[in-house]
C-alpha positions as CSV (number, residue, x, y, z in Angstrom):
1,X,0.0,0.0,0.0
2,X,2.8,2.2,0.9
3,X,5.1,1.4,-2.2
4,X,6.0,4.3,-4.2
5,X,4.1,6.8,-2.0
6,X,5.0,9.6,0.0
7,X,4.4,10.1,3.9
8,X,4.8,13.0,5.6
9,X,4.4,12.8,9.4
10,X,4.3,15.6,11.8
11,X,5.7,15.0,15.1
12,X,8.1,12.8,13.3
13,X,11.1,12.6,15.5
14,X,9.3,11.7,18.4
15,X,9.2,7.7,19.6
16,X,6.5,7.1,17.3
17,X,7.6,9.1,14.5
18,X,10.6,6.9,14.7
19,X,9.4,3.8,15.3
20,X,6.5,4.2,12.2
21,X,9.7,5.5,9.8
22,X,11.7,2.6,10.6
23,X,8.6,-0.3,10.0
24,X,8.2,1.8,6.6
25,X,12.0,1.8,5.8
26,X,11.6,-2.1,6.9
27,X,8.8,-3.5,4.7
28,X,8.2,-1.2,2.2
29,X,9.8,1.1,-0.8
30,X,8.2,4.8,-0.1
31,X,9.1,7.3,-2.5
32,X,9.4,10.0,0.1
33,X,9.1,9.5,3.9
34,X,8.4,13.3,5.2
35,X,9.3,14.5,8.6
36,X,7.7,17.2,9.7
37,X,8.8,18.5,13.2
38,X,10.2,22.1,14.6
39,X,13.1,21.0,16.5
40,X,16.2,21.1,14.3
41,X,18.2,19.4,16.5
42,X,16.4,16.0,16.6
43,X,15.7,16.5,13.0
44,X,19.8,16.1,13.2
45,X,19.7,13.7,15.5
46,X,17.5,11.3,13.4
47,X,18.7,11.7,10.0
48,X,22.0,10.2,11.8
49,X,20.1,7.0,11.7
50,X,17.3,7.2,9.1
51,X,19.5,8.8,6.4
52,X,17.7,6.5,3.1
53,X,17.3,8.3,0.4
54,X,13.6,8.5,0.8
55,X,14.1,10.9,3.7
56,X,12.9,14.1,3.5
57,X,13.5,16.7,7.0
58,X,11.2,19.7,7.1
59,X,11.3,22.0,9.7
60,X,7.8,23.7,10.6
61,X,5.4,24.1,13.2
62,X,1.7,22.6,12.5
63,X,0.4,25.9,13.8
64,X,1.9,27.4,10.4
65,X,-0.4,26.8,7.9
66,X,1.1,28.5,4.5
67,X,4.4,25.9,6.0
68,X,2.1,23.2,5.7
69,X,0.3,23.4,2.5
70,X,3.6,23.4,1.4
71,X,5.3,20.3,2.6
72,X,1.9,18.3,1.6
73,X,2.5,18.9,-1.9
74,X,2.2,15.3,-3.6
75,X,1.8,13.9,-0.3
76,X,-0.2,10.3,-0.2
77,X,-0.6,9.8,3.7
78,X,-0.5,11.9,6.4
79,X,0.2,10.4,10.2
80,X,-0.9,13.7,12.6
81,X,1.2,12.9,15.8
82,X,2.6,16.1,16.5
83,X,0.8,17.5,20.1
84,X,1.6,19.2,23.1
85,X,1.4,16.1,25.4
86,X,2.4,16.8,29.0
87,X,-0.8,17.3,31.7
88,X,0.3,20.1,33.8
89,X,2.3,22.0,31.0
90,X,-0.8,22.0,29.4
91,X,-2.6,23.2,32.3
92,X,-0.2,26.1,33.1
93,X,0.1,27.2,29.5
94,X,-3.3,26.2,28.1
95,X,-3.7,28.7,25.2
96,X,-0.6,27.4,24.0
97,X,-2.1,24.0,24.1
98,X,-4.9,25.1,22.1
99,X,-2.8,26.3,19.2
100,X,-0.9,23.0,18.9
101,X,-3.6,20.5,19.3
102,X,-6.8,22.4,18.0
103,X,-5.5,25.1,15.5
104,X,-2.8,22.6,14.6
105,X,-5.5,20.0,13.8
106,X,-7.7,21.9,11.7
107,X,-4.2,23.4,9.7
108,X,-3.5,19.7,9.5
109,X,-7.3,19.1,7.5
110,X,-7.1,21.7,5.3
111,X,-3.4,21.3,4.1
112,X,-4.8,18.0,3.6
113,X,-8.0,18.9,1.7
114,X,-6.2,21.6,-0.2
115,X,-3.3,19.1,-1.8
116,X,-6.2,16.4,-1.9
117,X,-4.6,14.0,0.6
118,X,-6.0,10.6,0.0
119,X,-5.5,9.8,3.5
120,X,-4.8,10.8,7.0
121,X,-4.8,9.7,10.3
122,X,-4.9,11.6,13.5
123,X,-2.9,9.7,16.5
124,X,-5.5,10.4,19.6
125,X,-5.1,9.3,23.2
126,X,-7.0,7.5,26.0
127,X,-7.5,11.4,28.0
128,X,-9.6,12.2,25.1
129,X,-12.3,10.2,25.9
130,X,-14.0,12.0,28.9
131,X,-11.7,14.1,29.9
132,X,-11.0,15.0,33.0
133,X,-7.9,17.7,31.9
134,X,-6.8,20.6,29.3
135,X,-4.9,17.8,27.1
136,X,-7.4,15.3,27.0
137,X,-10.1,18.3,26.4
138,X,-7.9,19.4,23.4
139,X,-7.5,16.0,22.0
140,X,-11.0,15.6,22.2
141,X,-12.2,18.8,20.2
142,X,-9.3,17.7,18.1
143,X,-10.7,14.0,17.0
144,X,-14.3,15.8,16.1
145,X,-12.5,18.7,13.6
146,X,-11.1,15.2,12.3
147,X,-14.2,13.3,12.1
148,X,-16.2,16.2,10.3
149,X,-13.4,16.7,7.6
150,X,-14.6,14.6,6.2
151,X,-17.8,16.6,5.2
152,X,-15.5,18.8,3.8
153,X,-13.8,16.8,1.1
154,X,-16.4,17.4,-1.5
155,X,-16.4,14.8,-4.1
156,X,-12.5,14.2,-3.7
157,X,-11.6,10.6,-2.4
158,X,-10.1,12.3,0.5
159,X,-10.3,10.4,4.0
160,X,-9.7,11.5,7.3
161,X,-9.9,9.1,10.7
162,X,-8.7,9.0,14.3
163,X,-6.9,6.3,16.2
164,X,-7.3,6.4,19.8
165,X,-5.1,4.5,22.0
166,X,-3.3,4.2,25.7
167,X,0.1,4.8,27.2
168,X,3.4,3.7,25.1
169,X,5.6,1.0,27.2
170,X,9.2,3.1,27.6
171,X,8.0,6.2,25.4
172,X,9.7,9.7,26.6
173,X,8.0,10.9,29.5
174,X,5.8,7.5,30.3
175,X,6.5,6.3,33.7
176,X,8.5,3.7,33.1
177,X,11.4,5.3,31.9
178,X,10.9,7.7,35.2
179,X,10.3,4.5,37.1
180,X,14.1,3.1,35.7
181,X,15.8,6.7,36.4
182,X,14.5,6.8,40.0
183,X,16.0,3.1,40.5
184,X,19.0,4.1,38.9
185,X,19.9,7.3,40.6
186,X,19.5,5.0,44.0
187,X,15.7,5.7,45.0
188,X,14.6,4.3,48.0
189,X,11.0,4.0,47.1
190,X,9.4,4.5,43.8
191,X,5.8,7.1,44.3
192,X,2.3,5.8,43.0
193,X,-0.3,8.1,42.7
194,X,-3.1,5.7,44.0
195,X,-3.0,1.9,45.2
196,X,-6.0,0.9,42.5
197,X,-4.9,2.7,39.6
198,X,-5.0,1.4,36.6
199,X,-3.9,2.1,32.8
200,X,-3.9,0.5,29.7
201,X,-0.4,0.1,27.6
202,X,0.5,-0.6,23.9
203,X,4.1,-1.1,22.6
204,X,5.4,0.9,20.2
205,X,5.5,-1.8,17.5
206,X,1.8,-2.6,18.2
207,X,0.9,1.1,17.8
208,X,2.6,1.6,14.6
209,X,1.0,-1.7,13.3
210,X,-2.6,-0.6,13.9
211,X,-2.5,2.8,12.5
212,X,-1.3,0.8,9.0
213,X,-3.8,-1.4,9.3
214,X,-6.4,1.1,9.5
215,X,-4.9,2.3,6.8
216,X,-6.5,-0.3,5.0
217,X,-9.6,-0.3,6.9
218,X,-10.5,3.2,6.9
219,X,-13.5,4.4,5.1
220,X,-13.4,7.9,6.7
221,X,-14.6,9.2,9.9
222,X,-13.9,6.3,12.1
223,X,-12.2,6.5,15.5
224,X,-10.4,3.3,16.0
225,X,-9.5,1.3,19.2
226,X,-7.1,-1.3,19.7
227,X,-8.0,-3.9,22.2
228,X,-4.9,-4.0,24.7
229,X,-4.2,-5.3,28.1
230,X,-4.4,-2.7,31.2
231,X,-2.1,-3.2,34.1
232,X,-2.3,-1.9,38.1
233,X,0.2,0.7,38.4
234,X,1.3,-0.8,41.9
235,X,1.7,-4.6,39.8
236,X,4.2,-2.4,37.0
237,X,6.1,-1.1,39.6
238,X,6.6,-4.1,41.2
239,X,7.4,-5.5,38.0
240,X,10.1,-3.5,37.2
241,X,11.9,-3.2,40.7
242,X,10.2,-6.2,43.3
243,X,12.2,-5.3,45.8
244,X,11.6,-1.8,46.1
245,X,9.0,-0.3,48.8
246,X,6.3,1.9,47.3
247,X,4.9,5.3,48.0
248,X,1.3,6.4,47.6
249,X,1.6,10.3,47.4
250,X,-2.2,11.2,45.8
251,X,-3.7,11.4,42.2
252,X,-2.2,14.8,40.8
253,X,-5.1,17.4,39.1
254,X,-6.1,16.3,36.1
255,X,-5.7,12.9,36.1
256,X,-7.8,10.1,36.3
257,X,-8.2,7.0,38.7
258,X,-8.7,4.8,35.6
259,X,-8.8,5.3,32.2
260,X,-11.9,5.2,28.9
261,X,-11.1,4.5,25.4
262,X,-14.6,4.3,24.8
263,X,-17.2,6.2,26.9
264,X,-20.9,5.0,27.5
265,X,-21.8,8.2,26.0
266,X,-20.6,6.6,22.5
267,X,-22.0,3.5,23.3
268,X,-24.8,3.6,20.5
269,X,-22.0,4.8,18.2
270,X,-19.5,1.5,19.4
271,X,-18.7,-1.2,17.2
272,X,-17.2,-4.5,18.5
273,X,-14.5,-6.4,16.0
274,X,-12.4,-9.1,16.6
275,X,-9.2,-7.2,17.7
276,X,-10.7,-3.6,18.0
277,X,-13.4,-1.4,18.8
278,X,-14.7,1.1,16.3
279,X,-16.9,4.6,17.0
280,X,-18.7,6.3,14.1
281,X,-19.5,9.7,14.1
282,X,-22.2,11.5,15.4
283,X,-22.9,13.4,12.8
284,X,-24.3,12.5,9.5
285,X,-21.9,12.6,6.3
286,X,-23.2,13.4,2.7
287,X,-22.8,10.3,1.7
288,X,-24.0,7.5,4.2
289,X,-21.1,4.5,4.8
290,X,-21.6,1.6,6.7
291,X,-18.8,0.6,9.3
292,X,-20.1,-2.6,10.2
293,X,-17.9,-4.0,7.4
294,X,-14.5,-2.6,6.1
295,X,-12.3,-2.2,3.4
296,X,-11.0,-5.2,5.0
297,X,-14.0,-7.6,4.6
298,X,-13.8,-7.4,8.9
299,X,-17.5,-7.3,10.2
300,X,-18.6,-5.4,13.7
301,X,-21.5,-6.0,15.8
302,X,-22.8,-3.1,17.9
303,X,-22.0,-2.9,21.3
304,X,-24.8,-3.4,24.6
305,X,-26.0,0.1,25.5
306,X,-24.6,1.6,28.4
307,X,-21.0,-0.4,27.3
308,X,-17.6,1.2,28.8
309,X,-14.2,0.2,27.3
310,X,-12.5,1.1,30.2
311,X,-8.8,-0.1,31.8
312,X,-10.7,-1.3,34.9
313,X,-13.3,-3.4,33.6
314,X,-11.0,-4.6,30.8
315,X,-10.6,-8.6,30.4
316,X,-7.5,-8.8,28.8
317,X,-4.4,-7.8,31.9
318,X,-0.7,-7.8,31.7
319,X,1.0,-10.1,34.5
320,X,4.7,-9.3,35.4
321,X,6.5,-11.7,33.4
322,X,4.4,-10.5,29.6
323,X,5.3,-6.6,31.2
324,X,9.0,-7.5,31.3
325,X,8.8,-9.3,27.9
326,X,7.4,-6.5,26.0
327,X,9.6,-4.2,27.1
328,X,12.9,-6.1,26.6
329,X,10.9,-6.5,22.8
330,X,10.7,-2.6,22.9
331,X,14.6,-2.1,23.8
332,X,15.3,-4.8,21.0
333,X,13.1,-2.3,18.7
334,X,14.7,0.8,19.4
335,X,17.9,-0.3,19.1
C-alpha cells in the first residue's frame, strides 16, 4: 500500500515518528518518507540513523499553515502525531495547548483537503475520551474537527480518521522510563499516585502496526481502538523493581483514577470487531457508509447500550512476566 508513495508525518522525530519510519523503511519502498517536526536538533539527530534516500526533513510548526500546505504537496498519507502532550504543561500554558492540538489540527485538515490527501490519520489518546484535563479536552475537540473533515472533502476521495489508543511501554516521558531513572539514581521507594490505579499500555511496534492497518480499513470518519491489556500501576512497579518499597503520594489534578477508550456516551456509536473497537460519528456525512464492514472484509457488531471500554473493567491484563517481555521487545526495537 505504501510502495511508491510519499508520507509525511508531523511529530516525526518523536518515539512514534521513529518507530512508524523505521517499520516503513523495513517493509516497504516509499518514495518519500516526510518528517515534519520544529526542532532542528532532533531533525539532526535522526537523520543520523534514518538517512535513506527517501528521507525528507522539514522543519515547521503545524500551527503554520502557508508551511504546511507546502510540505503536503504530492503527499499520499499523512500520520498527525505532533501535540503538546504533557498534563500540567498544558494546564499552566493552556492557550498554548490550544494552538498545537486544536488550531494545529484543523491546519492539518485543510493542508490535507487543499493538496487532496487521499488519506490521514490523527494519532489520539486515552484522555480524550472524557476528559478529565486541558490535554485530553484538546485532543478531544481535536478528534471531532477530524471526524467532520470529512464533510469537507467534496467529491474528492479524501479520507480522514482517528486512532485512539493508551500509554506507550518506555515512550519519553511515560512512567516507566521515570520509574528506571529513579532506580538508577539510588531511589529508595518508587511514588504511586493511587494503590488501585490502573492504565492500559500498547508497545510501540503494536501502535505503529494498527495505524497501518487502518490504513486499510478506513472508510473515513472512524475513530479506532485497539484492544490491549491494562495493568495496576502498583503490579508495573513491582514489576520493574520487586524489591523496592512503594509510595502512595495522591492522584495529581487532572488525572484520572482509571482510564476510557470508549465512553458510554458513545455507546450507540460502538462497534465490537475481533481485535478492536470502532466509534462512528455522530454526525451525519453526505454520503452515508456503513462501518459494520470494512475495506478489509472485517465485520462489527454493535456494542450493549450503556458499554464502557474502560482499563478497569477490561478482560485482557498484563502479568509481570508479559510486562518484562514486551519491554525487553521494545529495547530490541529501538535499538
Amino acid at each position: 500500500m505504501l510502495n511508491g508513495k510519499n508520507i509525511l508525518i508531523t511529530g516525526g522525530t518523536g518515539s512514534f515518528g521513529k518507530q512508524f519510519t523505521k517499520t516503513i523503511l523495513q517493509c516497504y519502498k516509499p518514495n518519500k518518507i516526510i518528517i515534519y517536526s520544529r526542532d532542528e536538533l532532533k531533525q539532526f539527530e535522526m537523520a543520523q540513523t534514518f538517512n535513506d534516500k527517501a528521507m525528507r526533513y522539514f522543519i515547521g510548526d503545524v500551527r503554520d499553515l502557508p508551511r504546511l500546505q507546502k510540505a503536503m504537496s504530492g503527499v499520499d498519507f499523512v500520520v498527525h502525531a505532533a501535540a503538546l502532550k504533557h498534563v500540567p504543561i498544558a494546564e499552566y500554558n493552556p492557550m498554548e495547548c490550544i494552538k498545537t492540538n486544536v488550531m494545529g489540527a484543523q491546519n492539518i485538515i485543510d493542508s490535507c483537503i487543499e493538496n487532496r490527501v487521499p488519506y490521514t490519520i490523527a494519532l489520539s489518546t486515552d484522555k480524550a475520551a472524557s476528559p478529565a484535563n486541558l490535554y485530553g479536552a484538546s485532543k478531544l475537540v481535536s478528534d471531532k474537527l477530524f471526524v467532520a473533515a470529512n464533510n469537507l472533502r467534496g467529491n474528492h476521495d479524501i479520507k480522514f480518521s482517528v486512532v485512539r489508543y493508551g500509554n506507550v511501554l518506555g515512550s519519553r516521558g511515560s512512567v516507566i522510563p521515570f520509574f528506571q531513572k529513579l532506580i538508577n539514581d539510588g531511589a529508595t521507594s518508587l511514588p504511586i499516585t493511587e494503590a488501585n490505579m490502573t492504565r492500559f499500555w500498547i508497545t510501540l511496534q503494536e501502535g505503529v502496526d494498527f495505524v497501518l492497518k487502518n490504513f486499510q480499513r478506513m472508510q473515513g470518519g472512524e475513530i479506532f481502538v485497539p484492544k490491549i491489556p491494562s495493568m495496576r500501576m502498583t503490579d508495573l512497579a513491582t514489576a520493574i523493581a520487586p524489591n523496592l518499597p512503594q509510595k502512595i503520594i495522591g492522584i495529581r489534578p487532572g488525572e484520572k483514577l482509571h482510564e476510557v477508550m470508549c465512553p458510554v456516551d458513545d455507546s450507540h456509536l460502538t462497534l465490537e470487531f475481533n481485535d478492536h473497537f470502532v466509534i462512528k460519528p455522530s454526525i451525519t456525512f453526505n454520503t452515508p457508509i456503513d462501518y459494520s464492514t470494512n475495506l478489509l472484509g472485517e465485520k462489527g457488531e454493535a456494542v450493549p447500550q450503556g458499554f464502557n471500554y474502560n482499563s478497569k473493567d477490561n478482560t485482557i491484563w498484563l502479568t509481570h512476566q508479559e510486562l518484562l517481555h514486551k519491554l525487553e521487545l521494545t529495547k530490541e526495537e529501538a535499538k
